[in-house]
C-alpha positions as CSV (number, residue, x, y, z in Angstrom):
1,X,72.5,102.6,138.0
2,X,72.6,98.9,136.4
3,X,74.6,98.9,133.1
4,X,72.9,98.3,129.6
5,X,72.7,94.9,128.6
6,X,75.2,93.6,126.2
7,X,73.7,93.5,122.9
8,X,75.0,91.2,120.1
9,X,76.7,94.0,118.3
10,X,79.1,94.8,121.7
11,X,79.7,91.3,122.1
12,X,80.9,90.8,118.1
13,X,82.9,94.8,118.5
14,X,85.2,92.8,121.7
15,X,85.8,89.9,119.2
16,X,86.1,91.6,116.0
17,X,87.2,95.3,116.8
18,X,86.8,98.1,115.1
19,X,86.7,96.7,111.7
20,X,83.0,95.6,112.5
21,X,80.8,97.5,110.0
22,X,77.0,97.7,111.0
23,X,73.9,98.2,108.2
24,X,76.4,97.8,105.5
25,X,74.9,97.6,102.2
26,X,75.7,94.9,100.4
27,X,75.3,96.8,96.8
28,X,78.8,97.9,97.9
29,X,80.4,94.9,98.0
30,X,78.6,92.6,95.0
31,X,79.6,92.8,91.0
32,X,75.7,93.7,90.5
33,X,75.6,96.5,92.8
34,X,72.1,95.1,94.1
35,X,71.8,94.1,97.8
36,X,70.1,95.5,101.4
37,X,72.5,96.2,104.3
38,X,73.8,93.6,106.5
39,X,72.9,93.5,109.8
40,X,76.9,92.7,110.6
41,X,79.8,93.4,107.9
42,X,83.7,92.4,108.7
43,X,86.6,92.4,106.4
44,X,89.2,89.7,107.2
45,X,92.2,90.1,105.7
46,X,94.8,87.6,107.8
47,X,93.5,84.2,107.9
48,X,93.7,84.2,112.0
49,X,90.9,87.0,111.8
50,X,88.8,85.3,109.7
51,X,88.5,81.8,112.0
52,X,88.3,84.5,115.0
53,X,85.3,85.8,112.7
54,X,84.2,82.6,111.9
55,X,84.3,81.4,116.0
56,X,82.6,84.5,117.2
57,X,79.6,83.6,115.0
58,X,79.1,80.6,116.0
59,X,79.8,81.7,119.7
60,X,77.0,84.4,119.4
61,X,74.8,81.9,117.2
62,X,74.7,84.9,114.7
63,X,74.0,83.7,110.9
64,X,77.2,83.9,108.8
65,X,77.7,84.6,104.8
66,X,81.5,84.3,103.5
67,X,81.9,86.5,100.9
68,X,84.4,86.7,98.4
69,X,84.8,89.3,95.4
70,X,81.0,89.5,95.3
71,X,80.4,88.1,91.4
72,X,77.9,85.2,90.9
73,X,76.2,86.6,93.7
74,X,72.8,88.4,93.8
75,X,71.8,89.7,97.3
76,X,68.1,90.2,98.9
77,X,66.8,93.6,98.6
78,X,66.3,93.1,102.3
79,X,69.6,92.3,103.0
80,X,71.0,89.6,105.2
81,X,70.2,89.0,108.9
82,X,73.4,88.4,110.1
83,X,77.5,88.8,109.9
84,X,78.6,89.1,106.7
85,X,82.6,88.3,106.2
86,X,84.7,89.2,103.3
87,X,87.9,87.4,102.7
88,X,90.4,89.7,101.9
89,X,93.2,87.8,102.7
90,X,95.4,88.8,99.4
91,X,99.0,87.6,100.0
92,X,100.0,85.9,97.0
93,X,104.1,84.3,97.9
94,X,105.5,82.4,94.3
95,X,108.1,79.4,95.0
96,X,109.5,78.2,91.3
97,X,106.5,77.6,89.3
98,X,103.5,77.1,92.6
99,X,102.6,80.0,94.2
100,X,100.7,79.7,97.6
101,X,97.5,82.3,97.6
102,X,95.2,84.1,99.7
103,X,91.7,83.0,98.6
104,X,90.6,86.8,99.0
105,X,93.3,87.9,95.9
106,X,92.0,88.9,92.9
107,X,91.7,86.9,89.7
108,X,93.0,89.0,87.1
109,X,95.6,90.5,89.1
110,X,97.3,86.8,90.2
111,X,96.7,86.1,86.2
112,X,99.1,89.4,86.4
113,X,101.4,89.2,88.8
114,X,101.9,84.9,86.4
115,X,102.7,86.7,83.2
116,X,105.1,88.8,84.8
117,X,106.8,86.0,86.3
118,X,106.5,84.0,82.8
119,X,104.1,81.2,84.3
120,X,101.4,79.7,82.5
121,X,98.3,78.3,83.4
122,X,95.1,80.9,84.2
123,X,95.9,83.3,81.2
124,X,92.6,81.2,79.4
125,X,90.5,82.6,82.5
126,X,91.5,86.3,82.1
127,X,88.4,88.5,82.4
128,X,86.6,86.1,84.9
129,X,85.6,88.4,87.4
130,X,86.2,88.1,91.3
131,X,88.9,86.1,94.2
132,X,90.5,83.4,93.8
133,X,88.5,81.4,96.7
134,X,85.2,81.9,94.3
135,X,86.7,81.1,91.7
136,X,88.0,77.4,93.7
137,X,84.1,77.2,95.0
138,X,82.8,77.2,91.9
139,X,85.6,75.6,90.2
140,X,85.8,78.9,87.9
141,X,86.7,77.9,84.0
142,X,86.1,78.7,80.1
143,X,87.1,76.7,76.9
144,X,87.5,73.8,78.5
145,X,90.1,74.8,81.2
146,X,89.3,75.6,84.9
147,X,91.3,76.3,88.5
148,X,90.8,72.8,89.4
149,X,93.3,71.9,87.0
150,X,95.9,73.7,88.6
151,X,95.3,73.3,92.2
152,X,97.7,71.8,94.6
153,X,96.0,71.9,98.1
154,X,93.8,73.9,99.9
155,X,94.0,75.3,103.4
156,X,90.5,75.3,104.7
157,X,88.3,76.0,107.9
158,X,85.3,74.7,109.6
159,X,82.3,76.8,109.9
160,X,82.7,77.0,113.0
161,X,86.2,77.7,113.2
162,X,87.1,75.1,115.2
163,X,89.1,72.9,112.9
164,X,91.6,74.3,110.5
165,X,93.2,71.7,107.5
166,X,95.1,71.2,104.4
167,X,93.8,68.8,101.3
168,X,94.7,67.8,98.7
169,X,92.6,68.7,95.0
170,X,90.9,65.2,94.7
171,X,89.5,66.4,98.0
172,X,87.7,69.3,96.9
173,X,86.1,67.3,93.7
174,X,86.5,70.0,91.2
175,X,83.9,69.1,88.1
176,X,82.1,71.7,85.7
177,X,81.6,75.1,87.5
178,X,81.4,72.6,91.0
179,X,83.4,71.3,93.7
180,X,82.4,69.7,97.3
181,X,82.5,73.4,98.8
182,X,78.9,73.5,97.4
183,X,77.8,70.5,99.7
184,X,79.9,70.8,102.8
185,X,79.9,74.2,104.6
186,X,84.3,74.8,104.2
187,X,86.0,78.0,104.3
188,X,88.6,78.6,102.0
189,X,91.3,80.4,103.4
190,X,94.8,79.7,101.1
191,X,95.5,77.8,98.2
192,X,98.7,76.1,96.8
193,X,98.8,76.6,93.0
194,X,101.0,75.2,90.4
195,X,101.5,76.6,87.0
196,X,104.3,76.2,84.2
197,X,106.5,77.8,82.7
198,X,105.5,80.3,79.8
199,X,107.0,82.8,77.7
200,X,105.6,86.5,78.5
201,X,105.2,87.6,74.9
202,X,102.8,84.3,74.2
203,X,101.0,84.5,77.7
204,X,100.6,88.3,77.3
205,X,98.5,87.6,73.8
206,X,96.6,84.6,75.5
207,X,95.5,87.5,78.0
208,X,94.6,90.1,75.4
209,X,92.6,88.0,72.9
210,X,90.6,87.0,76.1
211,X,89.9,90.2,77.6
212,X,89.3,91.2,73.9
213,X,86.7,88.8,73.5
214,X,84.8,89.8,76.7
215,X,84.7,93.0,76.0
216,X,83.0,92.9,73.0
217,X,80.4,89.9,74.2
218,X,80.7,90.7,78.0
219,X,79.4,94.0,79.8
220,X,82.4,95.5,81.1
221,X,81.2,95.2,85.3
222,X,82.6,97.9,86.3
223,X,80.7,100.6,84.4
224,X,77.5,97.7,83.6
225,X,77.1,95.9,87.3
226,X,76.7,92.2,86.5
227,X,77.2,88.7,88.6
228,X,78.2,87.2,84.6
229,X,76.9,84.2,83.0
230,X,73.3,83.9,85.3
231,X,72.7,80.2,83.9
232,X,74.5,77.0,83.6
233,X,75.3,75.3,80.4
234,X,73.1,72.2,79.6
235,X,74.3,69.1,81.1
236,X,76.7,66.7,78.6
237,X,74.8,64.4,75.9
238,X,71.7,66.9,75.5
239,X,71.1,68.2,72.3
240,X,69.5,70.6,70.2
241,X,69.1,70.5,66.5
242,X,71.2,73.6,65.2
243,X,72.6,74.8,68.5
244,X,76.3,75.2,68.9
245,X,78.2,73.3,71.8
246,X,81.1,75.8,73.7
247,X,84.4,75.4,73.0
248,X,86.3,73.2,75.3
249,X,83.7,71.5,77.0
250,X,81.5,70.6,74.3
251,X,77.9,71.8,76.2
252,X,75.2,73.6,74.8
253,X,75.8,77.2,75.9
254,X,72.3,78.5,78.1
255,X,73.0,81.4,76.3
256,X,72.1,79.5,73.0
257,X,69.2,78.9,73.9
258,X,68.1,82.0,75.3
259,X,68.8,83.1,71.8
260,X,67.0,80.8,70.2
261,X,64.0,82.3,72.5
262,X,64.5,85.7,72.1
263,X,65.6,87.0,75.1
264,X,68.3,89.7,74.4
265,X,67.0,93.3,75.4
266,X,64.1,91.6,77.9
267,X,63.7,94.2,80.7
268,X,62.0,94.0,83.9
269,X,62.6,97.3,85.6
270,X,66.1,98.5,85.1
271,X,67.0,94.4,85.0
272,X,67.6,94.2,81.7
273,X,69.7,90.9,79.7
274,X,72.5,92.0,78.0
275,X,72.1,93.4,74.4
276,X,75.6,91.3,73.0
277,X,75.1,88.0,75.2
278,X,71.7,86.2,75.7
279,X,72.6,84.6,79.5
280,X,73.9,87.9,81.0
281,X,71.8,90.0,83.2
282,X,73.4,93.4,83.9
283,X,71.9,96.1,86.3
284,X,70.6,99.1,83.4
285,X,70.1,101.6,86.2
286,X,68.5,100.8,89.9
287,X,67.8,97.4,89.6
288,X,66.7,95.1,92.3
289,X,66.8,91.8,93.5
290,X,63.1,90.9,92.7
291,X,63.5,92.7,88.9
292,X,66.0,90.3,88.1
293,X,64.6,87.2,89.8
294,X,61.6,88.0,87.7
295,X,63.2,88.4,84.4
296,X,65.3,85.2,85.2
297,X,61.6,83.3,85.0
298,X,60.5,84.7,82.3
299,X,63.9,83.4,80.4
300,X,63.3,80.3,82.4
301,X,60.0,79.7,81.0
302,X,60.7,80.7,77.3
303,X,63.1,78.0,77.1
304,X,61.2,75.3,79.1
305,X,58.3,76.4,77.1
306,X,60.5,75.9,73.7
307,X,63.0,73.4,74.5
308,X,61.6,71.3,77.6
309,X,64.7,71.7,79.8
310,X,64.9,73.9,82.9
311,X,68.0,75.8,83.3
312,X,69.9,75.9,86.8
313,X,71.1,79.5,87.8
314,X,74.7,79.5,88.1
315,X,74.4,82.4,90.0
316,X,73.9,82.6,94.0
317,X,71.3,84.1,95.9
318,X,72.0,85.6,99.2
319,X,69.0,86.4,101.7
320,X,65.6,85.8,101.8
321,X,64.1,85.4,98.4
322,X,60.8,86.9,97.3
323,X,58.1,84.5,95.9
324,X,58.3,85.3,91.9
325,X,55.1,83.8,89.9
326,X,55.7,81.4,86.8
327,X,56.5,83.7,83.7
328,X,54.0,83.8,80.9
329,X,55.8,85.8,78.5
């Protein structure tokens, strides 16, 4: 009797093992808790399995997302057709004041693990939610300080996973809440960081006050699922008669003028923009993917309506997205 043929799954199970999740849904794995399953799901948590992750993709011609700690993301109700990868590759190894990182480790836990060791220089981004290597692709920052600024090098692999290499920060071209990740397909794998040194007691209250402040304008994620801030700020030089610029980088905050339109307490389904911050959509119950995209147009088209400008979602989309008609209201 001839033996089954083998599928794409068996073929990824002989690369990949038994780690290889199948149908996993994505609201699992993303800040928002919204997302279909993915047809393939595979944490790597040594940088060797995720270029043997990365290689069997392309090998098998099987569609590949790199996911991190799953903020700034919203997923497809329909899921993703194809492998999904995490990065969990969370070593963190101090020398002196650098420390060389997994890009899967946390945020807030290397802001941590800093203070302990009385080094300064991410205590302004405590709160920001996810890894490390999303916070390097998006160049990840508040008050006029990001990641970039403290980046050494980053180790980084193909696509493909057939070229593996080291640069140097100018490389990546960090710039507000961007880098050259967004325009060339790079993995990040490991990053050298340096810091400074710091005095606990001082770093310690740096943390506080800024954990303070978002939880009394921020939705805490874990108990009110949100991908944070869903627009960019406005671009540098425009202006708006009685809007404030943020602190630090001196932009009009989106969330400034989503204000200025209303749109705090907008629902669409259990979508619903945060009650204490104008540019945060959090996820009041069973959201989906198509509630949200819809309640982003409508914000959208109250400030184009108002202002003339069309804001640029700082958050991701993952999947196959629905067609959403132009907001009227």
């Amino acid at each position: 009797m001839p033996s089954r043929a083998t599928t794409t799954e068996d073929r990824l199970r002989q690369k990949l093992g038994a780690g290889l999740l199948t149908q996993e849904p994505l609201r699992h794995h993303t800040t928002m808790r919204i997302g279909g399953p993915a047809d393939f799901y595979f944490a790597a948590r040594t940088a060797d399995q995720l270029v043997i992750a990365l290689r069997a993709a392309h090998e098998l011609g099987v569609p590949l997302f790199l996911l991190g700690g799953g903020s700034n993301l919203l997923v497809s109700d329909e899921g993703f057709r194809g492998l999904v990868v995490r990065n969990a590759i969370e070593t963190v190894e101090f020398d002196g004041t650098a420390a060389q990182v997994g890009c899967g480790a946390d945020f807030l836990e290397l802001i941590y693990k800093c203070r302990d060791r009385e080094l300064a220089g991410l205590e302004f981004a405590a709160g920001i939610p996810g890894t490390i290597g999303g916070a390097l692709y998006g160049n990840a920052g508040c008050y006029g300080q990001d990641i970039g600024q403290v980046t050494i090098e980053s180790t980084i692999a193909s696509y493909d996973g057939a070229t593996v290499v080291t640069r140097k920060a100018e490389w990546f071209e960090f710039a507000y809440r961007d880098s050259r990740l967004k325009r060339e397909p790079w993995v990040l794998l490991s990053c050298l960081l340096q810091f400074r040194k710091g005095d606990r007691a001082a770093l310690t209250a740096v943390i506080e006050e800024k954990l303070e402040i978002r939880r009394v304008k921020h939705p805490q994620w874990r108990v009110e699922p949100t991908a944070g801030s869903y627009f960019k700020n406005l671009p540098p030089g425009f202006q708006a008669a009685g809007l404030p610029l943020s602190p630090g980088t001196h932009r009009v905050p989106a969330g400034a003028l989503l204000d200025a339109v209303g749109c705090r307490g907008l629902r669409v389904g259990d979508a619903l923009v945060f009650p204490k911050h104008a540019n945060i959509i959090v996820n009041a119950g069973r959201a989906t993917a198509r509630d949200v995209l819809e309640l982003a147009e409508i914000m959208k088209s109250r400030v184009r309506e108002k202002f003339g400008v069309e804001l640029e979602e700082e958050v991701m989309f993952l999947g196959e997205k629905p067609r959403i008609e132009a907001a009227g209201r």
